[in-house]
C-alpha positions in Angstrom: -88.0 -2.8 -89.8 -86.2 -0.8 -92.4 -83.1 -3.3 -92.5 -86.2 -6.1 -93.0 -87.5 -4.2 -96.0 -84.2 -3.4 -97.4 -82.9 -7.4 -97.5 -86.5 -8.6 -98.8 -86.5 -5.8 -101.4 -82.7 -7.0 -102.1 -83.7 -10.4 -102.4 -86.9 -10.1 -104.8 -84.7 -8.2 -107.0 -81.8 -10.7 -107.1 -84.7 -13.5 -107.7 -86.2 -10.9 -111.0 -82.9 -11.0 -112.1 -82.0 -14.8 -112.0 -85.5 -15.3 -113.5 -84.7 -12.9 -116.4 -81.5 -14.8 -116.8 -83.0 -18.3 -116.8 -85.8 -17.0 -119.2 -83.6 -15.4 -121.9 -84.3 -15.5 -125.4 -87.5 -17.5 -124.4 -89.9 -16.8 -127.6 -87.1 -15.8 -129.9 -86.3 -17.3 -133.0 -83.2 -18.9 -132.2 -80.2 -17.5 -133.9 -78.4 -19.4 -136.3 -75.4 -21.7 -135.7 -72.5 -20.1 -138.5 -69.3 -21.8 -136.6 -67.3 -23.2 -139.5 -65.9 -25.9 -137.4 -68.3 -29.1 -136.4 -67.2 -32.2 -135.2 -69.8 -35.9 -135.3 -71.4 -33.3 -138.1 -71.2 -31.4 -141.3 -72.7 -27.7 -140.9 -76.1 -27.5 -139.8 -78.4 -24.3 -140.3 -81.5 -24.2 -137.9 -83.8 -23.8 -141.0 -82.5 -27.5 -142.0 -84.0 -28.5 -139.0 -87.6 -26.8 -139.1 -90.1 -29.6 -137.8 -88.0 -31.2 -135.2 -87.0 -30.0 -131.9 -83.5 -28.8 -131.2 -81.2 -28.6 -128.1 -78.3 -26.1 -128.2 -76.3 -27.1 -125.0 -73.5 -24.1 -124.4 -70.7 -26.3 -122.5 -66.8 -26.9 -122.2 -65.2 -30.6 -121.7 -63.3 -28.8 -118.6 -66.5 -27.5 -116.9 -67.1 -29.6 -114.2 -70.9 -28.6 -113.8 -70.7 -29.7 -117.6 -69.6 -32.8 -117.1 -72.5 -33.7 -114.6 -75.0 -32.6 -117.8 -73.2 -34.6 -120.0 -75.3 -38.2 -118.7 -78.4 -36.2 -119.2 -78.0 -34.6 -122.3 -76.7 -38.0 -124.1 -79.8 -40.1 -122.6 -81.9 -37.4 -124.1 -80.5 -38.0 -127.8 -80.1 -41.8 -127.3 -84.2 -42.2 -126.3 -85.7 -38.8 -128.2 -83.5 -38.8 -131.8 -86.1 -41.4 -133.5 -88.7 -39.0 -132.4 -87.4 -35.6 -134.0 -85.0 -34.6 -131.5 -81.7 -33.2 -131.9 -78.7 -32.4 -130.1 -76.4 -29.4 -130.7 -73.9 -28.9 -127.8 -71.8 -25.7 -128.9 -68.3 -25.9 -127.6 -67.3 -22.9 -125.7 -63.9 -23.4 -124.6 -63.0 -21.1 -120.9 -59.1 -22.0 -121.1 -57.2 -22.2 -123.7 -56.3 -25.8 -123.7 -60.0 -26.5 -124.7 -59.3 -24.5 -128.1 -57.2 -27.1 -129.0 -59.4 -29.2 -131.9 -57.5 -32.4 -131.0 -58.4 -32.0 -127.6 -62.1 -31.8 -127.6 -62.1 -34.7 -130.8 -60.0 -36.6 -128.1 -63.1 -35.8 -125.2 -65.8 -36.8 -127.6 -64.5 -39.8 -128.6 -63.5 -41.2 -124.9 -66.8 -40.2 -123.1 -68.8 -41.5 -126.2 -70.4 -38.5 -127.3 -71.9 -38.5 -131.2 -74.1 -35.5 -131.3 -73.2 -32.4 -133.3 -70.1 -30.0 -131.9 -69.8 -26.7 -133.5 -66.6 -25.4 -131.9 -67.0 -21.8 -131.1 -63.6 -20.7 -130.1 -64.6 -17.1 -130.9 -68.1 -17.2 -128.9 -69.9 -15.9 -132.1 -72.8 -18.6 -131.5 -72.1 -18.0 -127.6 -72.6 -14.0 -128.2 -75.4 -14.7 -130.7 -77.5 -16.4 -127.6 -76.4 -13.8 -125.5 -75.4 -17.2 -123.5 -72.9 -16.3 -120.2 -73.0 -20.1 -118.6 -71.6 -23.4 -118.8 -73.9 -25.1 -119.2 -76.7 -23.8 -120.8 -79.9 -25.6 -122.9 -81.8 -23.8 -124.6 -85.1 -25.9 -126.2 -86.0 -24.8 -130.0 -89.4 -25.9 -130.9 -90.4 -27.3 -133.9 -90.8 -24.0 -135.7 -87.2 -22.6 -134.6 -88.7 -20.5 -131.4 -86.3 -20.9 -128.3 -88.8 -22.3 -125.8 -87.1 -23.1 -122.9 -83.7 -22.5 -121.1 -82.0 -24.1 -118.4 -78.7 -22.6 -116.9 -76.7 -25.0 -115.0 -77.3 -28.0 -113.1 -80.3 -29.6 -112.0 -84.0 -29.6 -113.3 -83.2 -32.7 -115.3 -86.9 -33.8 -114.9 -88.6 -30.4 -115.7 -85.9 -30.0 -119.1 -87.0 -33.3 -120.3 -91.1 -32.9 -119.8 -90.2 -29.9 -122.0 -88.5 -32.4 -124.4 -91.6 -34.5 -124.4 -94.1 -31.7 -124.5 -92.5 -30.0 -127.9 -92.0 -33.2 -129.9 -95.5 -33.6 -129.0 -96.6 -30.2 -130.5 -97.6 -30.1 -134.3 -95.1 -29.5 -136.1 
């Protein structure tokens, strides 16, 4: 009986913690995006941005788990742009290959992807978010709040009701 308690107390805890992890920042005002390097963009500040909706995706072009995102995330800014949406996928390198500029320009440019790259070879804008995944989405609303994060794969479904649900919100 005691070795029951002890695994379901040991497993409520580890699902607190993954909750606390998926729901951080969640009601913040999104910290700013001060990476002097952007690539498909000029520097954006989030106050530019005030009335539409904003993804910051946290990803690398070597993160496999990324790479399965990637479909997702450019489907989203292909049908949601028109409506106010916009894409900011931070680029976080994990090796140092992935620093390279050249390298990630190269990425972009053969798997088609024209949203807004801040490169963030320092993880000031990673450390800002307090972010520790590839990938990671965090949803700002309309009024620069994070609203929603997703770490990882999966939930494609319940990330893009969330999509629908804050462009639908008055701005």
């Amino acid at each position: 009986m005691k070795q029951i308690a002890m695994v379901l107390s040991t497993l409520l805890i580890g699902i607190f913690v993954l909750w606390v992890i998926a729901n951080a920042g969640v009601g913040m005002k999104a910290p700013d995006i001060t990476n002097p390097t952007w690539l498909n963009s000029e520097p954006v500040h989030l106050s530019d941005l005030k009335g539409k909706v904003v993804m910051v995706e946290f990803w690398t072009f070597g993160c496999y788990n990324c790479r399965n995102v990637e479909p997702y995330v450019k489907q989203w800014h292909r049908r949601y742009a028109d409506e106010g949406f916009v894409v900011i996928a931070v680029h976080s390198p994990e090796f140092s290959h992935e620093r390279e500029i050249e390298n990630v320009k190269r990425y972009l440019t053969e798997h088609d992807i024209h949203f807004a790259v801040p490169i963030d070879n320092d993880y000031s804008t990673w450390n800002e978010y307090g972010n520790r995944y590839w990938p990671a989405m965090y949803l700002i609303d309309k009024q620069g709040v994070i609203r929603y994060v997703r770490i990882g794969e999966g939930g494609y479904h319940d990330t893009e009701q969330m999509i629908r649900n804050l462009l639908a919100e008055k701005g």
